[in-house]
C-alpha positions in Angstrom: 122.1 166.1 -17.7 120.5 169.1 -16.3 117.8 171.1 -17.9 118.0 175.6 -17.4 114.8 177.6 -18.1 114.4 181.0 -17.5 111.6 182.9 -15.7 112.3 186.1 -17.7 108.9 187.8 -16.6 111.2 189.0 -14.0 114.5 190.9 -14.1 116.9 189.9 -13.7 115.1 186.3 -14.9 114.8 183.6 -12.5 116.8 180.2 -13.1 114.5 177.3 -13.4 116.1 173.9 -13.6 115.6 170.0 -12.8 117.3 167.0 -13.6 117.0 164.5 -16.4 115.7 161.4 -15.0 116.0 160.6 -11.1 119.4 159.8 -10.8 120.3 162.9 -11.8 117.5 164.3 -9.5 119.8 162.7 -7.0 123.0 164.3 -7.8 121.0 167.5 -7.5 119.5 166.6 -3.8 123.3 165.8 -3.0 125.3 168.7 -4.8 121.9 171.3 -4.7 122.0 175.0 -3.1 121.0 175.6 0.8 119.2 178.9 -0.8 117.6 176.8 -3.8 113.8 176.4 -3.6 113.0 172.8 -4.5 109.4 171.9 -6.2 107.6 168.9 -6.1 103.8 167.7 -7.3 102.3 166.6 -4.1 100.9 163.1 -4.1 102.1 162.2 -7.8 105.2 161.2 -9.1 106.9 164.6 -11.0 110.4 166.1 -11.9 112.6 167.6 -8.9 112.6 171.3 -10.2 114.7 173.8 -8.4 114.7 177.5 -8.3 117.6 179.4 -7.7 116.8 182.4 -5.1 118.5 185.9 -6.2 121.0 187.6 -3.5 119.1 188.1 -0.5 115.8 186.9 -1.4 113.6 184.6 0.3 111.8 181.7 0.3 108.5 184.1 1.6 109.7 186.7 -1.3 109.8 184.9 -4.4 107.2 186.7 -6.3 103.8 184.8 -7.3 104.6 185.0 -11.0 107.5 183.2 -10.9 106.3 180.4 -8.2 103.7 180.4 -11.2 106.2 179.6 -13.5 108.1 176.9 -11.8 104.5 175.1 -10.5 103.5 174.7 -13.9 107.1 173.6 -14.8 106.7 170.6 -12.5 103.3 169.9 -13.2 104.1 169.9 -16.8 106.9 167.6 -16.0 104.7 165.1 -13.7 103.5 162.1 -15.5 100.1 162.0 -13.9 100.2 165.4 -12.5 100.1 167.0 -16.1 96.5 165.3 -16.7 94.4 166.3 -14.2 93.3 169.8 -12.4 93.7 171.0 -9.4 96.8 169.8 -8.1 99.2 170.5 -5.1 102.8 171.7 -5.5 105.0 171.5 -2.5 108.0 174.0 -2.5 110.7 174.3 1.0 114.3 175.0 0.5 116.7 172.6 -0.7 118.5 173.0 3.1 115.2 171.1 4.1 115.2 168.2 2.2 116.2 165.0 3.9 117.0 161.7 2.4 118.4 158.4 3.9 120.3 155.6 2.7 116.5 153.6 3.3 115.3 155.8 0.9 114.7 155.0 -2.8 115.9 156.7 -6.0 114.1 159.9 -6.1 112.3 159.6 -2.5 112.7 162.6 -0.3 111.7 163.7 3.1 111.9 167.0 5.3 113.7 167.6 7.9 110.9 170.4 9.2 107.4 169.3 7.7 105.8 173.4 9.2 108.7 174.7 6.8 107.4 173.0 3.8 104.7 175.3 1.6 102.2 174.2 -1.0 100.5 176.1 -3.9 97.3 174.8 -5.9 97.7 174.7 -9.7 94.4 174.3 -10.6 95.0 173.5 -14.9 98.4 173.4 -16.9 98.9 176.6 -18.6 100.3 176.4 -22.0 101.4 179.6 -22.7 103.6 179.8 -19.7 105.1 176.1 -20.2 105.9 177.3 -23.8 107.3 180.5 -22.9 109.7 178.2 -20.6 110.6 175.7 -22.8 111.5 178.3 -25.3 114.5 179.4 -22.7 115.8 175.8 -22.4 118.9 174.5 -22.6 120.9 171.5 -21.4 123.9 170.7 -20.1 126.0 168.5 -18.1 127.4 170.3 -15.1 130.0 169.0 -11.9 127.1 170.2 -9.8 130.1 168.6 -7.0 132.6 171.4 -8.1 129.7 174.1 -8.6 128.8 173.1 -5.0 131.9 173.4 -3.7 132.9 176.8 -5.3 129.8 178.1 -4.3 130.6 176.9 -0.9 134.3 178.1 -0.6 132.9 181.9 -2.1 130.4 181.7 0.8 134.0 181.2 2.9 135.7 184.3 1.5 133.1 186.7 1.4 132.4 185.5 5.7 135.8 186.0 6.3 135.7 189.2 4.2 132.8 190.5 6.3 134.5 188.9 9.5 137.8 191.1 8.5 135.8 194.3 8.7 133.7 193.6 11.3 136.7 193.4 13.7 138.4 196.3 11.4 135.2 198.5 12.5 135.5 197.4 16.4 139.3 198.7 16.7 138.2 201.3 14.8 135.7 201.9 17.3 137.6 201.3 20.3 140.2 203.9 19.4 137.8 206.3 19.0 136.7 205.8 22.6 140.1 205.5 23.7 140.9 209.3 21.8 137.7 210.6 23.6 138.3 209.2 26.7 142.4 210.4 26.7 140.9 214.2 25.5 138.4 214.5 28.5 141.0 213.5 30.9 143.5 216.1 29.2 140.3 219.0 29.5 140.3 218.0 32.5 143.5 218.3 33.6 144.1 222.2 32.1 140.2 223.5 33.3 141.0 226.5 35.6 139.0 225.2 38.9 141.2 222.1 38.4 144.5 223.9 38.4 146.8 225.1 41.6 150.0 226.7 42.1 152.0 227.2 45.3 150.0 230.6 46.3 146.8 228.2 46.7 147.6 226.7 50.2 146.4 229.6 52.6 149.6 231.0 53.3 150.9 234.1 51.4 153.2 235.3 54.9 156.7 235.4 53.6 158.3 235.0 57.7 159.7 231.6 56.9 160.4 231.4 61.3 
């Protein structure tokens, strides 16, 4: 089962979710985004929240309002996390997690340690855990199949961009090719350019 919240302080609102327990945390470090953000308490044992990055947004763009939202989502959700202040959340894209068969349920690592970033939550805030929790909802998604739709999109819309890429170079090249094929033609019917038979010197008409 995966839990959806919604970060509606923006628009359009932000999707928020996590997994169950850990073994679904695991399906999601498996099946999850390349442009998901994941979060993490530092230190403490906590859910595996995700958020889901809008079209051509950024890890370094996400506004501080909603990393807000999802840092007090996981500290919320952290066992020991939730009762004390002043904790660390960790955040790097889901592209940077790394996890080996030596690795536990629920362990993760990083592939890139300077591409991990951390915020301080210094105190849970209830009034944005409640405003969360009012957006949730559960359900029990192929993340597999959404992974792999997402991924074969990704496919089309390349190749899409590929398509006109190479549509724009022909395009292009004919152009020069028009230009090129005009200035020689210019060229050819400019009046310095042009001779007759009267041109060569002789205008004598004794042929002996």
């Amino acid at each position: 089962m995966v839990f959806y919240f919604k970060s509606n302080i923006v628009s359009p609102p932000a999707l928020i979710y996590m997994g169950k327990d850990k073994h679904e945390n695991e399906e999601l470090i498996r099946w999850g985004w390349p442009e998901d953000v994941w979060f993490h308490v530092h230190n403490y044992s906590s859910a595996h929240v995700y958020l889901r990055l809008q079209e051509g947004q950024t890890i370094d763009d996400i506004p501080q309002s909603v990393l807000n939202d999802a840092a007090q989502l996981v500290k919320y959700n952290s066992i020991q996390g939730n009762k004390i202040n002043n904790v660390d959340v960790v955040y790097t894209l889901w592209s940077n997690l790394k996890k080996t068969a030596d690795m536990e349920v629920g362990q993760i690592g990083f592939y890139c340690e300077k591409s991990v970033k951390k915020i301080r939550v210094e105190k849970r805030v209830n009034e944005i855990v409640n405003r969360l929790n009012k957006t949730k909802t559960e359900d029990h998604p192929d993340l597999r199949r959404q992974r792999e739709e997402r991924d074969s999109e990704e496919r089309r819309e390349k190749k899409h961009i590929l398509k006109a890429q190479r549509e724009k170079e022909e395009e292009e090249i004919m152009r020069q090719k028009k230009e090129a094929e005009q200035r020689s033609y210019d060229k050819l019917f400019k009046p310095e350019c042009m001779s007759s038979n009267y041109d060569d010197g002789n205008d004598s008409d004794d042929f002996m």
